[in-house]
C-alpha positions in Angstrom: -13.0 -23.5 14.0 -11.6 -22.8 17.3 -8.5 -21.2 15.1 -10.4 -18.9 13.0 -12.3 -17.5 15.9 -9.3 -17.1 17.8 -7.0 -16.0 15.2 -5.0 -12.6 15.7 -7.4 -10.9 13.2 -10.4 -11.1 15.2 -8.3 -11.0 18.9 -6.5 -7.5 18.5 -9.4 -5.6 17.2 -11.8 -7.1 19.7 -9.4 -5.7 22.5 -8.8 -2.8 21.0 -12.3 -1.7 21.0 -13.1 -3.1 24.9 -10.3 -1.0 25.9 -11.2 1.9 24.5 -14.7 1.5 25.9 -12.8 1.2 29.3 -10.6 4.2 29.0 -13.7 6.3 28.4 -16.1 4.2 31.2 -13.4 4.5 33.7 -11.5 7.8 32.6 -13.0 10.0 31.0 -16.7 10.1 31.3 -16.0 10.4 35.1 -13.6 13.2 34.4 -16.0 15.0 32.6 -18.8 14.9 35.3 -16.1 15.9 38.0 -16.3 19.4 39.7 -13.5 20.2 38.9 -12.0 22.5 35.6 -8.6 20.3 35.8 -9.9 17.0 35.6 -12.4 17.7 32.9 -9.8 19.5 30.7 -7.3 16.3 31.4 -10.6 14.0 30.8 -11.5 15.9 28.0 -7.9 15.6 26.1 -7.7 11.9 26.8 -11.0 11.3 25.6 -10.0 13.5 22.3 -6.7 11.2 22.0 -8.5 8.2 22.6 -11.2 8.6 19.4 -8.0 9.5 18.0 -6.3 6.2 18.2 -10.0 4.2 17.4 -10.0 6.0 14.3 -6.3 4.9 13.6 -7.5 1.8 14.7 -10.4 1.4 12.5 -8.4 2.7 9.2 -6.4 0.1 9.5 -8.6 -2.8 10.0 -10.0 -1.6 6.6 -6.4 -1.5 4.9 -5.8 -4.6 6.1 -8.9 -6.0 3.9 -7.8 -4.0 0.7 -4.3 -5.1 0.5 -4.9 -9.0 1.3 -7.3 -9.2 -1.9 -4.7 -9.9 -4.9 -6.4 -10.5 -8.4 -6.2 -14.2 -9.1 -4.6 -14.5 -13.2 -6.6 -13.8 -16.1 -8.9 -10.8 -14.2 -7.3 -7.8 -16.7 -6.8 -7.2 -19.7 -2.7 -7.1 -19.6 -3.0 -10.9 -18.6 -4.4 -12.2 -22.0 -2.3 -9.1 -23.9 1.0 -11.6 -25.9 4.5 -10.8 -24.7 5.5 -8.7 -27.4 8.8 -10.2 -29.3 12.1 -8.4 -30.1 13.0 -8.3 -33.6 16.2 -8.9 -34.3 18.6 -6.6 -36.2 20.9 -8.6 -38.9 23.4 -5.5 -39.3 23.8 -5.7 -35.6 26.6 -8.5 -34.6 25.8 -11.2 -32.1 28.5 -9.8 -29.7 26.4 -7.0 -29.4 23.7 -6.5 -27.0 20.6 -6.4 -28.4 18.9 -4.6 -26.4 20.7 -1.0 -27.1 19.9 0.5 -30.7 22.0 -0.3 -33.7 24.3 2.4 -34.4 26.4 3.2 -37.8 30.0 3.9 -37.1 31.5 4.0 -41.2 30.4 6.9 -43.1 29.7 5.8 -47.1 32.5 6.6 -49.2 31.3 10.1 -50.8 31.8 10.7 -54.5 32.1 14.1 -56.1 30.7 14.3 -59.6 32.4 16.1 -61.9 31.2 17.7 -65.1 
């Protein structure tokens, strides 16, 4: 138990989000109620960068979810679908691959009818 509460999953998010509750506690909302024009402007961009990098932050906690779901076998379709066999080609020799389409190399002898 102590693992799965503890685990890198539920650690780096948790951080994540107390430091950016920090940044603005500490930064930026007292930059913002400053008196002076410089500081809020500075304030003001790190607080922009800052719900910036939660939202990066957030988009991939949620990716993180979608990609570690796999479909166990036998959910679609294609999994109960037979393998479908090759025929084989008795004109073709076994030398050749199979895999390539039999092609005719000897042109029938042609005869001319005559009347």
């Amino acid at each position: 138990m102590f693992n799965q509460i503890f685990s890198k999953k539920v650690v780096v998010p948790f951080f994540q989000f107390v430091g950016i509750i920090a940044i603005f506690t500490f930064i930026v909302f007292p930059g913002l109620s400053a008196a002076d024009t410089i500081v809020n402007i500075f304030s003001s961009i790190i607080g922009f960068f800052t719900m910036l990098a939660l939202f990066y932050f957030v988009t991939i906690w949620f990716q993180k979810d979608d990609s570690t779901k796999q479909n166990e076998p036998g959910e679609t379709e294609l999994d109960y679908m037979p393998i479908p066999k090759k025929k084989s080609n008795p004109k073709q020799m076994d030398s050749v691959e199979s895999d390539k389409p039999f092609v005719k190399t000897r042109k029938k002898a042609t005869t001319k009818k005559t009347k």
